[in-house]
C-alpha positions as CSV (number, residue, x, y, z in Angstrom):
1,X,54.8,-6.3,24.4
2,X,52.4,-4.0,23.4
3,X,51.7,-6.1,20.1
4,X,51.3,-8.9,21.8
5,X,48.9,-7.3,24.2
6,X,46.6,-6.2,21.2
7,X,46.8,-9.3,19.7
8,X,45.4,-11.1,23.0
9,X,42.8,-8.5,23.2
10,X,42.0,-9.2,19.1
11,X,41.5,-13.2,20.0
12,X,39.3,-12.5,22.9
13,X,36.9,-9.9,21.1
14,X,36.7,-12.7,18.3
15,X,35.8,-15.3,20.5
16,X,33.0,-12.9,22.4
17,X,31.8,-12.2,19.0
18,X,28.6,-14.7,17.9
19,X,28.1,-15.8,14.3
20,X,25.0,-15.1,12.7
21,X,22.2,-17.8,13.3
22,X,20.9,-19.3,10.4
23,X,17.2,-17.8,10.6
24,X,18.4,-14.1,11.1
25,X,20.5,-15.1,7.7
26,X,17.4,-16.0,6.1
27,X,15.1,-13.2,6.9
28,X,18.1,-10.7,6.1
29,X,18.5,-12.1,3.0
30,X,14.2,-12.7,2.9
31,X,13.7,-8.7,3.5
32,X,16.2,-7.6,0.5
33,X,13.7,-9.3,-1.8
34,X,10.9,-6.8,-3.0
35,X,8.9,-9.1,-4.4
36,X,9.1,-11.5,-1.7
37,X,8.7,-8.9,0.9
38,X,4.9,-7.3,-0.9
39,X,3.8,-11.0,-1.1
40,X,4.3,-11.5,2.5
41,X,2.3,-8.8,3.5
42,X,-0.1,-9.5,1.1
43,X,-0.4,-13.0,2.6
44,X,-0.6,-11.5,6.1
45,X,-3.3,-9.2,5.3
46,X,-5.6,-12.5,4.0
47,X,-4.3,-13.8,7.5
48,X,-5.5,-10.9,9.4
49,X,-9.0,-10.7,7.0
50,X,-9.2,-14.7,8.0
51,X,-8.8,-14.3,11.8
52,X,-11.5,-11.7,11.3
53,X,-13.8,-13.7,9.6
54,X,-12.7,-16.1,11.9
55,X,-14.3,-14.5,14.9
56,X,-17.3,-13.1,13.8
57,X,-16.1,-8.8,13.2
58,X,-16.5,-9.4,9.2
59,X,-18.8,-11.5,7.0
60,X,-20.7,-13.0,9.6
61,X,-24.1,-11.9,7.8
62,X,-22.9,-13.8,4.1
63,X,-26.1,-15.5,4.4
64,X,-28.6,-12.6,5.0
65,X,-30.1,-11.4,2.1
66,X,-29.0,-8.7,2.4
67,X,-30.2,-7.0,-1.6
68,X,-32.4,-8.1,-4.4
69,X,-31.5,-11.3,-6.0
70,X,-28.5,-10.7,-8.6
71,X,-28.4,-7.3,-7.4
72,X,-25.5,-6.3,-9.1
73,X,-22.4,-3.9,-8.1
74,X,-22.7,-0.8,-7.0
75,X,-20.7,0.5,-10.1
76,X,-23.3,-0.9,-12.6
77,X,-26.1,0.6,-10.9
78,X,-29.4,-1.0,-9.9
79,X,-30.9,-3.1,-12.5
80,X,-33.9,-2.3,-15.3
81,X,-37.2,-2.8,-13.6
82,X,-38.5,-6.1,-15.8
83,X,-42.6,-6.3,-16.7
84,X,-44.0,-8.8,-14.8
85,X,-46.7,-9.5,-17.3
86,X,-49.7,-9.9,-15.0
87,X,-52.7,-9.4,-16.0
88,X,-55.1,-5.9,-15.4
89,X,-57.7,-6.5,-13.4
90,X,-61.0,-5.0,-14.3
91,X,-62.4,-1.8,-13.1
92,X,-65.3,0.3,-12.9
93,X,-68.6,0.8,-11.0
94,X,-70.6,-2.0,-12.8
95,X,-67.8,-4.8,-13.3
96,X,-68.1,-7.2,-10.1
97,X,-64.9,-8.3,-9.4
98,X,-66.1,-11.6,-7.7
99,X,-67.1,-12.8,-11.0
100,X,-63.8,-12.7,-12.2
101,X,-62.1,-13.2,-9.5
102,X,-63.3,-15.5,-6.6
103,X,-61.1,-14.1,-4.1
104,X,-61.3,-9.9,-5.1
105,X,-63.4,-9.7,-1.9
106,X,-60.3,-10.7,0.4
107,X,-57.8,-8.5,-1.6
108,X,-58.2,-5.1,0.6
109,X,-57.7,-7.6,3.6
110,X,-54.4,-8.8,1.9
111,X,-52.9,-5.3,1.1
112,X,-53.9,-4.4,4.3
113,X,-51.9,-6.8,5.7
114,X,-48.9,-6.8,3.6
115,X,-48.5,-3.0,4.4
116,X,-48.1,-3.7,8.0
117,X,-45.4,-6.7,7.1
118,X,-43.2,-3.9,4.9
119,X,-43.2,-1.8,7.7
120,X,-40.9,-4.2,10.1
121,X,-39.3,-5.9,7.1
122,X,-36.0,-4.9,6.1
123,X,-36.0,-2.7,2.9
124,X,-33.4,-4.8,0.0
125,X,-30.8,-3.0,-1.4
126,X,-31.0,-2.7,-5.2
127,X,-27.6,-2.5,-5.8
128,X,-24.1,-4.6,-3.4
129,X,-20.2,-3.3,-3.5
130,X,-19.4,-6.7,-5.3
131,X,-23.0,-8.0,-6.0
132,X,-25.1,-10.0,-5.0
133,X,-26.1,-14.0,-5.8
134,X,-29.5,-15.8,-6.9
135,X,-30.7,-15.0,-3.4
136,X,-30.0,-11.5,-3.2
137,X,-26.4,-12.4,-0.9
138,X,-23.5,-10.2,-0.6
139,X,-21.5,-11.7,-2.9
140,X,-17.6,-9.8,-0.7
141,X,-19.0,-11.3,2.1
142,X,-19.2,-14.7,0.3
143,X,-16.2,-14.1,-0.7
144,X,-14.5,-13.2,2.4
145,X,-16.0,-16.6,4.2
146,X,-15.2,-18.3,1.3
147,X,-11.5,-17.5,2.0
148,X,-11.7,-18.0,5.4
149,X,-12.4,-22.2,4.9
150,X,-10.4,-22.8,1.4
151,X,-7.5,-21.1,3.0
152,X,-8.2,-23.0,6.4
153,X,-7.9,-26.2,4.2
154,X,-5.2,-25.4,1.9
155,X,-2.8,-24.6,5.1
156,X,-4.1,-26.8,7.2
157,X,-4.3,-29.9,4.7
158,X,-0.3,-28.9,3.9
159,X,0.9,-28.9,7.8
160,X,-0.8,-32.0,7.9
161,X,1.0,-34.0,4.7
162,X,4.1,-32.1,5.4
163,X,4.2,-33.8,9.0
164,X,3.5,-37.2,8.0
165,X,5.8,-36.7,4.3
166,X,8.9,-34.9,7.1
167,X,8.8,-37.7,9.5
168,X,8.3,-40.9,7.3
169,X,11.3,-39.2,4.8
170,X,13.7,-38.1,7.5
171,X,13.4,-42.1,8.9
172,X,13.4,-43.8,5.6
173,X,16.3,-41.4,4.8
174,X,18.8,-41.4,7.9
175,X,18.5,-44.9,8.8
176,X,17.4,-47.2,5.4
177,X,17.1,-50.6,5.8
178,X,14.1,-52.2,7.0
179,X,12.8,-49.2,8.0
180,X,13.3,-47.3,4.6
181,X,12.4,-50.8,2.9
182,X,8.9,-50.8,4.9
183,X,8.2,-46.9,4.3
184,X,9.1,-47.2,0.7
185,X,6.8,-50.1,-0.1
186,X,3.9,-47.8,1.3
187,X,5.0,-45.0,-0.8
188,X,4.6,-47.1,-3.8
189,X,1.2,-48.5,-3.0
190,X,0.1,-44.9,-2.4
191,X,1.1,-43.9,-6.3
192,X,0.8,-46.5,-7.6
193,X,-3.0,-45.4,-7.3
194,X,-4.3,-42.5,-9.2
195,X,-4.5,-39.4,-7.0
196,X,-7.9,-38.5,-8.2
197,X,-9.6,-42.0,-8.0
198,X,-7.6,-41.9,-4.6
199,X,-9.3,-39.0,-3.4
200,X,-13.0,-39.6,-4.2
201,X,-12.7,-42.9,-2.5
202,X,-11.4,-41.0,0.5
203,X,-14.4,-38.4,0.0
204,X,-16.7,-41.6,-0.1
205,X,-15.7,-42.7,3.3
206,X,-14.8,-40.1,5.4
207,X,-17.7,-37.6,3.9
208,X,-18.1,-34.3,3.4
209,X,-17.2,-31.2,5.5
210,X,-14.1,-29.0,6.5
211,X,-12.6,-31.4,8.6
212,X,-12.9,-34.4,6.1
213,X,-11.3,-32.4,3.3
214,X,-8.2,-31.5,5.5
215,X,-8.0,-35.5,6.2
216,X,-8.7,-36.4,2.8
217,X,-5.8,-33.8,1.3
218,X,-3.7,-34.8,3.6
219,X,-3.8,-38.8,3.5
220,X,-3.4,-38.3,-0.5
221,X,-0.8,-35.2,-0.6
222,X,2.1,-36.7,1.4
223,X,4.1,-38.9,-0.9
224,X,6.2,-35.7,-2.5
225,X,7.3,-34.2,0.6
226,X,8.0,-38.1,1.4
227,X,10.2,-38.3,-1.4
228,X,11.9,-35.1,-1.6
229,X,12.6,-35.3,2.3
230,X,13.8,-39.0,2.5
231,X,16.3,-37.8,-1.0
232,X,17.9,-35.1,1.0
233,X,18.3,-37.1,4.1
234,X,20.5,-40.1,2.2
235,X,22.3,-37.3,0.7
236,X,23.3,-35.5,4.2
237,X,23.0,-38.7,6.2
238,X,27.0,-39.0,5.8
239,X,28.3,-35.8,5.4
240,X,31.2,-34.3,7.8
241,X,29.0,-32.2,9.9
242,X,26.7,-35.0,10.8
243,X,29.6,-37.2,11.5
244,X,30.8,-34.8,13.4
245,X,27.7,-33.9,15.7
246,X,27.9,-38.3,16.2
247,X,31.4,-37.8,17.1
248,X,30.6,-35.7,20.3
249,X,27.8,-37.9,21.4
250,X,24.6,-36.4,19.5
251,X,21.7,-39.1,19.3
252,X,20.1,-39.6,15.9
253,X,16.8,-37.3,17.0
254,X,19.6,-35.0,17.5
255,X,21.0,-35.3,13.8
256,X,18.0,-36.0,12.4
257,X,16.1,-32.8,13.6
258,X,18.9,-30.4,15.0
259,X,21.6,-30.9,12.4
260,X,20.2,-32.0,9.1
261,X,16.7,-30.9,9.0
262,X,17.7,-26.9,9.3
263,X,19.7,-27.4,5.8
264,X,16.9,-29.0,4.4
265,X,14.2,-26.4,5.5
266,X,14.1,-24.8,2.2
267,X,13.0,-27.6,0.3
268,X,10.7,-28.8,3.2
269,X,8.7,-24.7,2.7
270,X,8.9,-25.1,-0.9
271,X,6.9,-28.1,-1.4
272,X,4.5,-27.3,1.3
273,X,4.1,-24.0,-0.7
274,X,3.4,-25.6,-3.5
275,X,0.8,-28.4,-1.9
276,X,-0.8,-25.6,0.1
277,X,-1.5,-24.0,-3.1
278,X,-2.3,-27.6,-4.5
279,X,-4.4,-28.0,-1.8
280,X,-6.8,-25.1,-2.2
281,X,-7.3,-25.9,-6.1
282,X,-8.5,-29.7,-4.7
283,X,-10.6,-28.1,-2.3
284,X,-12.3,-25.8,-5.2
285,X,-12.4,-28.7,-7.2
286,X,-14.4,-31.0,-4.5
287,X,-17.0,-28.6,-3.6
288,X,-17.5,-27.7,-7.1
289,X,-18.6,-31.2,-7.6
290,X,-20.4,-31.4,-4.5
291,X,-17.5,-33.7,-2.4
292,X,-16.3,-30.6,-0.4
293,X,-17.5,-28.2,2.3
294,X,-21.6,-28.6,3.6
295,X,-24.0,-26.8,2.1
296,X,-24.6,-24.9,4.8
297,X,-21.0,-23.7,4.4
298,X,-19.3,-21.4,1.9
299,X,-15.8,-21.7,0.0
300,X,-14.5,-20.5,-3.5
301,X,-15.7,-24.1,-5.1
302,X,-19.4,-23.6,-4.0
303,X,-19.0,-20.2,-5.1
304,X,-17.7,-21.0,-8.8
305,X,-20.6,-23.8,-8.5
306,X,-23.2,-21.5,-8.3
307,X,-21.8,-19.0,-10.8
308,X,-22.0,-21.4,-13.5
309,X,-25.7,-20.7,-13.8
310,X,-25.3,-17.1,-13.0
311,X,-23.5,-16.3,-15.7
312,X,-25.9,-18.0,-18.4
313,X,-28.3,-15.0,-17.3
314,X,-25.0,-12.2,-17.3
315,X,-24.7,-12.5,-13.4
316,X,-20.7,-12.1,-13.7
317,X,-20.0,-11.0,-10.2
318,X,-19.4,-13.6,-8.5
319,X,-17.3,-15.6,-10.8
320,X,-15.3,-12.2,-10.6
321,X,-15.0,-12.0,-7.0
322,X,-13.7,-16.1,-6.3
323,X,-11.5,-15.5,-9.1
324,X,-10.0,-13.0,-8.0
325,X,-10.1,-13.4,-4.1
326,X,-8.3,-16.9,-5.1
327,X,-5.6,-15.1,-8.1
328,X,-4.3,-13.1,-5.2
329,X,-3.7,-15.0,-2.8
330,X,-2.1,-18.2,-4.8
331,X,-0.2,-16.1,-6.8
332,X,1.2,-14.3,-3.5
333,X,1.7,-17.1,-1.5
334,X,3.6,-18.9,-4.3
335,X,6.1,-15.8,-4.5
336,X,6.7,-16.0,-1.0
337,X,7.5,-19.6,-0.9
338,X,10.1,-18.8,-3.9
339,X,11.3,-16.0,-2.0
340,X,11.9,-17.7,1.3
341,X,12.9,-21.2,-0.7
342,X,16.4,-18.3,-1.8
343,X,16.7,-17.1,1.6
344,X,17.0,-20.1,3.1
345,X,19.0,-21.8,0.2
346,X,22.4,-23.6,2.1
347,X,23.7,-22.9,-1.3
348,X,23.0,-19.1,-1.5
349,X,24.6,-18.4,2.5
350,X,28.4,-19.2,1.1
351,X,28.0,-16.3,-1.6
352,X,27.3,-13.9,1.1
C-alpha cells in the first residue's frame, strides 16, 4: 500500500516537473564557455560605446578641430617645431619698410587685429590621446563614430540578408516544387554574377550613404543563408518530429517556424555571424574607394582612406586606431558566433 502510494506520488512529481527549454539549454551551455563568454561582453561594450555615440554623450565633436593638424598621441609628445623659412624683414631707423614692402604700413593694423581674434579663439592642443588627422581631428573620436556606422551596417546589412536568405530557404526547402523550382532559378541568376561587379552596379544605382550600403549588402549577401537554410529544411522537412507536429493538426507556418527553424538556429547565427563580419569588411572596402558612407560622414573605410597619405609623412595613428577599433571587434564577434553556433548545436544537447 504504502509502495504503491509513493510510487503515485513519484509519477505525479514527474509529470509537475518541466523539461528544460531549449534557449535556457543554450545559454547554460553558452556561459560554461570562457572564451565565448569575454567576447560577449566585449561585443556588448562596442554596443553600449555605439548607443552612446548613437545619442550624442560621446564623439559628437569628431569634426572639431580639436589640436594641430597630425598632432600626434599624447604618448609621443608634441611634435618638433618646423622652420617656416620666411623671410627677415628689414630693420632699423633708416630702412623704409614701404619700399620693400607695399603693405608694411598696414601690418601694426593686422597684428592688432589678429591679437584680438586669439583671444576668443580656441587654443589647439599640441598633442590628442590617439592623435589627431590632416586637420588637426581627434582621431578616438573618429574612431568611435567610425564604429558607430560600420557596425550599424555590418548588423544591420546581416538582419537584413538573413531575413530574405531564412524566408526564401525555409519555402524552397519545406515545400519544393514550383515554389523551390522558381526560388532556385533566382538563386542562380544572383551567382551566377560576380559578387563584386554585382555590388558596384548596386552602388551605381542606389548611391552612396548609410542607408544605400545596408540595401546594397543586403540584396548581394543573401544567397548563402538561402542555401544553407533551404539545405537544412529538405533535410528536416520529413523527419518524425515534424510528422508528428502534422499529425496533431499543426499548419506548415507552424512546422516551418515553430518546429524546424529552432533546430536550425545555430546554423541560421553562424552565417549571419560570419556575413555580419563580411559585411563590415565590404563596407570598409566601399568607402575606401569612395562607393560608401557621405563625406560628410565617418566610418573605418574613410578612415584607412585618409591614412594612406598620412602615413607617407609618418602620421601612423590613425591607421592604428581603425585597425584596431575593427581587430576587436571582428575578432570578438566571430568567437561569439562560434561559441553560441556549440551551444545551440542539436547535436551537442544529447551529450549532456
Amino acid at each position: 500500500m504504502n509502495t504503491a502510494a509513493l510510487s503515485a506520488d513519484g509519477a505525479l512529481d514527474g509529470a509537475h516537473q518541466k523539461s528544460e527549454g531549449v534557449w535556457h539549454a543554450a545559454w547554460r551551455r553558452f556561459k560554461a564557455d570562457r572564451v565565448g563568454l569575454v567576447s560577449l561582453v566585449i561585443v556588448a561594450l562596442f554596443i553600449l560605446l555605439i548607443a552612446l555615440s548613437g545619442l550624442g554623450l560621446v564623439a559628437k565633436n569628431w569634426q572639431v578641430e580639436a589640436g594641430v593638424p597630425n598632432a600626434p598621441p599624447t604618448l609621443l609628445g608634441p611634435a618638433p617645431p618646423q622652420a617656416t623659412g620666411a623671410i627677415e624683414t628689414p630693420k632699423g631707423p633708416n630702412v623704409d619698410l614701404s619700399a620693400v614692402d607695399p603693405l608694411a604700413p598696414r601690418y601694426k593694423e593686422w597684428d592688432e587685429k589678429a591679437k584680438e581674434f586669439q583671444t576668443t579663439e580656441t587654443v589647439k592642443a599640441q598633442t590628442l590621446p590617439f592623435g589627431g588627422d590632416r586637420l588637426g581631428r581627434d582621431v578616438l573620436q573618429k574612431a568611435i563614430k567610425g564604429t558607430e556606422i560600420s557596425v550599424f551596417v555590418g548588423v544591420a546589412a546581416a538582419a537584413v540578408a538573413t531575413l530574405i536568405g531564412v524566408l526564401m530557404g525555409a519555402f524552397g526547402g519545406f515545400f519544393g516544387g514550383k515554389v523551390g523550382d522558381g526560388l532556385e532559378w533566382l538563386y542562380n541568376v544572383f551567382e551566377s554574377i560576380p559578387n563584386i561587379l554585382l555590388i558596384f552596379a548596386f552602388a551605381a544605382v542606389v548611391g552612396r550613404g548609410v542607408e544605400s550600403v545596408v540595401i546594397i549588402l543586403a540584396l548581394t549577401g543573401w544567397t548563402g543563408m538561402y542555401r544553407q537554410v533551404r539545405a537544412e529544411f529538405i533535410k528536416h522537412a520529413n523527419r518524425d518530429y515534424v510528422r508528428s507536429a502534422e499529425a496533431i493538426g499543426a499548419s506548415s507556418l507552424s512546422r516551418m517556424f515553430k518546429h524546424i527553424l529552432p533546430n536550425v538556429s545555430h546554423v541560421v547565427l553562424v552565417r549571419m555571424g560570419l556575413l555580419t563580419v563580411g559585411f563590415i569588411k565590404a563596407e570598409v572596402i566601399l568607402s575606401y574607394l569612395g562607393l560608401g558612407v557621405r563625406v560628410d560622414q565617418v566610418s573605418w573605410g574613410t578612415m584607412l582612406a585618409e591614412a594612406q597619405s598620412e602615413l607617407i609623412l609618418g602620421h601612423w595613428w590613425q591607421l592604428a586606431a581603425a585597425t584596431l577599433f575593427m581587430a576587436v571587434f571582428v575578432t570578438a564577434f566571430s568567437l561569439m558566433a562560434d561559441a553560441l553556433r556549440d551551444a545551440l548545436d542539436p547535436k551537442l544537447r544529447g551529450l549532456e
